[in-house]
C-alpha positions in Angstrom: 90.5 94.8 88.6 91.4 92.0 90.6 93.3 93.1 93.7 96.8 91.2 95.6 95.1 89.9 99.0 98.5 88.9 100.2 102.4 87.8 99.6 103.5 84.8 101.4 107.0 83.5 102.3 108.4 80.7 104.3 111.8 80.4 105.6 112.8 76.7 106.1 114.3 75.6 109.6 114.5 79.1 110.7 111.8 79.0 112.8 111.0 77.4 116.2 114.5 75.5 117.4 113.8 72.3 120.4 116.5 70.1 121.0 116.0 66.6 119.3 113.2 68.0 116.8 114.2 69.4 113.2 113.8 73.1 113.2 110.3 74.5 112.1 109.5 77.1 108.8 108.8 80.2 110.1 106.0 81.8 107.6 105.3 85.6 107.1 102.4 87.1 105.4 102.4 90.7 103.8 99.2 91.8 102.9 98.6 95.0 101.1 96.4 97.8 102.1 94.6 99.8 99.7 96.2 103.0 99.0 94.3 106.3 98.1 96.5 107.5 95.1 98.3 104.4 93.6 97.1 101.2 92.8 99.8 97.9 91.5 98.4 96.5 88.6 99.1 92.8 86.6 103.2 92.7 87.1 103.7 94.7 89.8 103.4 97.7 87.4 102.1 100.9 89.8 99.3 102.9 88.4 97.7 106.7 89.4 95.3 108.5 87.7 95.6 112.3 87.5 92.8 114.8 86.5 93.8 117.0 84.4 91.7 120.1 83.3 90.4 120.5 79.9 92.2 123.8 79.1 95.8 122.1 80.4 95.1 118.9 78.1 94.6 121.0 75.0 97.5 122.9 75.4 101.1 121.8 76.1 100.9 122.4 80.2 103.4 120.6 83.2 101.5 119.1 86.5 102.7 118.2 89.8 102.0 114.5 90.4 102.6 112.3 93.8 105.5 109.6 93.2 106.0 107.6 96.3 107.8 108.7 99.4 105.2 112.0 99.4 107.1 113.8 97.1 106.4 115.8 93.9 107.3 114.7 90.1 106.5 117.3 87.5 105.1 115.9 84.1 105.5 117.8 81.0 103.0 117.6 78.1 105.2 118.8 75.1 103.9 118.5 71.6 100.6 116.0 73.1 96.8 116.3 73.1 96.2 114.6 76.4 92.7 112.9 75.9 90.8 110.3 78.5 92.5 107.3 79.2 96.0 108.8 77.5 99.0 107.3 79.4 102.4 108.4 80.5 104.8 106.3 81.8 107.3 107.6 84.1 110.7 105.5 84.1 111.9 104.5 87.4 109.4 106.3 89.8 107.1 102.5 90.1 106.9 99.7 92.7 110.8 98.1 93.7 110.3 94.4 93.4 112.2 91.5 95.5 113.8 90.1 92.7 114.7 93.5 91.2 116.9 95.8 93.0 115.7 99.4 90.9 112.4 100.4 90.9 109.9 99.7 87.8 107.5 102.2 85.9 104.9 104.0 86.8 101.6 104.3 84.5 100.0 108.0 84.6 96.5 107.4 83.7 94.4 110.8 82.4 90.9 112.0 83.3 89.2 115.1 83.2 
């Protein structure tokens, strides 16, 4: 996995203002820390990967996951065989985007 070092944006002539120069870019760079739970991944989609115990992915079982803002999401495994690697997507609990006012999908990645 190849991770985002940093987002960079410029702002024309809204930077440093002299009288009798042309007004400079101002620049800001966003780099991104690592975070314990999620990780972004290719288009900005956010991934987590939740352990889920043998007995619970055999049987039809809900789990408390993190979403972001520190709060709990319950996922429910209706009718599914969770197996290794088996993904859920949540709708609307991902990363919000500049160009994109909502936020995208989230990827729930199984383990056990």
């Amino acid at each position: 996995m190849e991770e985002k070092k940093h987002n960079l944006f410029r702002r024309e002539g809204k930077g440093d203002e002299k009288p009798g120069y042309l007004p400079a870019d101002i620049v800001f760079i966003i780099k991104e820390k690592k975070h314990n739970l999620f990780r972004r991944e290719g288009n900005n989609d956010l991934e987590i990967c939740i352990e889920i115990p043998l007995v619970d992915a055999l049987t039809e079982c809900s789990l408390p996951i993190p979403i972001l803002g520190g709060e709990n999401l319950t996922l429910s495994f209706e009718n599914t065989v969770v197996y290794l690697g088996y993904v859920k997507v949540i709708v609307g609990q991902g990363m919000p985007t500049l160009k994109n006012d909502g936020k995208r999908d989230m990827n729930a990645f199984a383990i056990s």
